[in-house]
N, C-alpha and C positions, 0 to 999 in steps of 0.2 A: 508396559515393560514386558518385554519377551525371555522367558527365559532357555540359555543356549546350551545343550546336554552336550559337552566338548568329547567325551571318554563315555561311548552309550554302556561299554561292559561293565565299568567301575558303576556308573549311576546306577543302572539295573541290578548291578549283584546287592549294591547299597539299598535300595526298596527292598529286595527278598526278605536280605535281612534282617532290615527294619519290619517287614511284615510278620517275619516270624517270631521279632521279639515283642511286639503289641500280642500277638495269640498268647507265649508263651507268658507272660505277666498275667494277662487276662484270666489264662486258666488255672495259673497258680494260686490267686486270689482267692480261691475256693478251700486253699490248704492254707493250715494256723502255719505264720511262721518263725515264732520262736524267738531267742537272741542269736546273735555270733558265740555265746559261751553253750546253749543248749537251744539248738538248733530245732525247727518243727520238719516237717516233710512238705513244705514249699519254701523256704528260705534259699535251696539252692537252685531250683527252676526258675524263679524271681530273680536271682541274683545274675543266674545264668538270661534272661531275656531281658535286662537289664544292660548290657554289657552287649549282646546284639542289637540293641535299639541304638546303643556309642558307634559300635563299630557300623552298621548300617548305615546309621547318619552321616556320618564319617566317612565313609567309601562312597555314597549317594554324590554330598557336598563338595569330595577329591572328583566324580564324575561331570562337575559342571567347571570345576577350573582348570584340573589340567589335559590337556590333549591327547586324544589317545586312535584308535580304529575302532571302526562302528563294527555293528552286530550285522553277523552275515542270518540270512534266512536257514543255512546249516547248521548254526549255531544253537537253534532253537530245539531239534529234534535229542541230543543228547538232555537237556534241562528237562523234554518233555518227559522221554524214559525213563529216567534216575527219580525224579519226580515219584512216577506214575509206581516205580518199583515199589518206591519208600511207601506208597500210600497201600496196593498191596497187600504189603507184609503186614504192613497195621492191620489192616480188615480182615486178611485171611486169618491173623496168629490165633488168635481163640477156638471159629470154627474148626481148621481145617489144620491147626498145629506147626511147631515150630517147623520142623521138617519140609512139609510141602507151603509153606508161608516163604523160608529160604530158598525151595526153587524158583518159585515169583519174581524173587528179589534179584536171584544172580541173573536169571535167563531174560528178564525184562529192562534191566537197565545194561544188560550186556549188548543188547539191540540198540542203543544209543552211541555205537561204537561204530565207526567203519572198517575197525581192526577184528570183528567178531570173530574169534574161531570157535565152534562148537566144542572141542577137546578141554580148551584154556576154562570153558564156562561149564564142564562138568565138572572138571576141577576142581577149580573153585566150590563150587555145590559141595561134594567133596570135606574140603578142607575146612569150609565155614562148618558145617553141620556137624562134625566131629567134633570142632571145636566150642560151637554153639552150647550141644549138649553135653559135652563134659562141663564148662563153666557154670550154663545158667542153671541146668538142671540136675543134676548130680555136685558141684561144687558148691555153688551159692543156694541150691534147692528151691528156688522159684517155681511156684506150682504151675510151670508151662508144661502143655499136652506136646507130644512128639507129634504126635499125627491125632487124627480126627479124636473131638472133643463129644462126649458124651448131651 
């Protein structure tokens, strides 16, 4: 028996998903998770890759029944960017700080655009990191480095 991917964007977006909610379970696993009345510090990343592993499956098994337009090979290079941004920011946020981890982010998944303007993506740079560093670090006092970490 052969099986036929009707809707390749719905099946594929349904894998991602489902891939991220097997890491996220996996990793959570490592944190106590507590009740629903007194919760630990993986109850809601659990809960949360739980609910992607539904919705994954779910969007995968809508991509084999009903009909839709395939994946163009264009298609692929924005997923690559936005991707590649998010991972980035992960790596760089320690070393190299919020700050220049946020240029990463905007200026590299803004390349996954064909609408790029440079202006729109300082901008943003801009808008995020003001906003960034008011919230995480000064509002909620998260001991993230602005720029380079000691």
């Amino acid at each position: 028996m052969r099986i036929r991917i009707r809707n390749g964007k719905d099946f594929y977006a349904g894998l991602f998903f489902f891939f991220i909610g097997i890491v996220t379970v996996l990793e959570a696993r490592a944190y106590s998770i507590g009740t629903a009345r007194s919760m630990g510090p993986g109850y809601f990343p659990i809960l949360l890759g739980y609910l992607l592993l539904m919705i994954g499956g779910g969007t995968a098994v809508r991509g084999l029944w009903l009909k839709g337009k395939g994946i163009k090979i264009s298609s692929i290079r924005p997923l690559l960017m936005v991707s590649g941004a998010v991972l980035s920011f992960a790596f760089l946020l320690k070393p190299c700080g919020l700050i220049l981890a946020l240029l990463a982010l905007v200026f590299i998944s803004c390349l996954g655009s064909r609408e790029f303007r440079i202006r729109y993506a300082v901008i943003l740079f801009f808008v995020l990191a003001a906003i960034a560093t008011v919230l995480f670090v000064y509002v909620l006092g998260l001991p993230l480095p602005l720029f380079w970490s000691k």
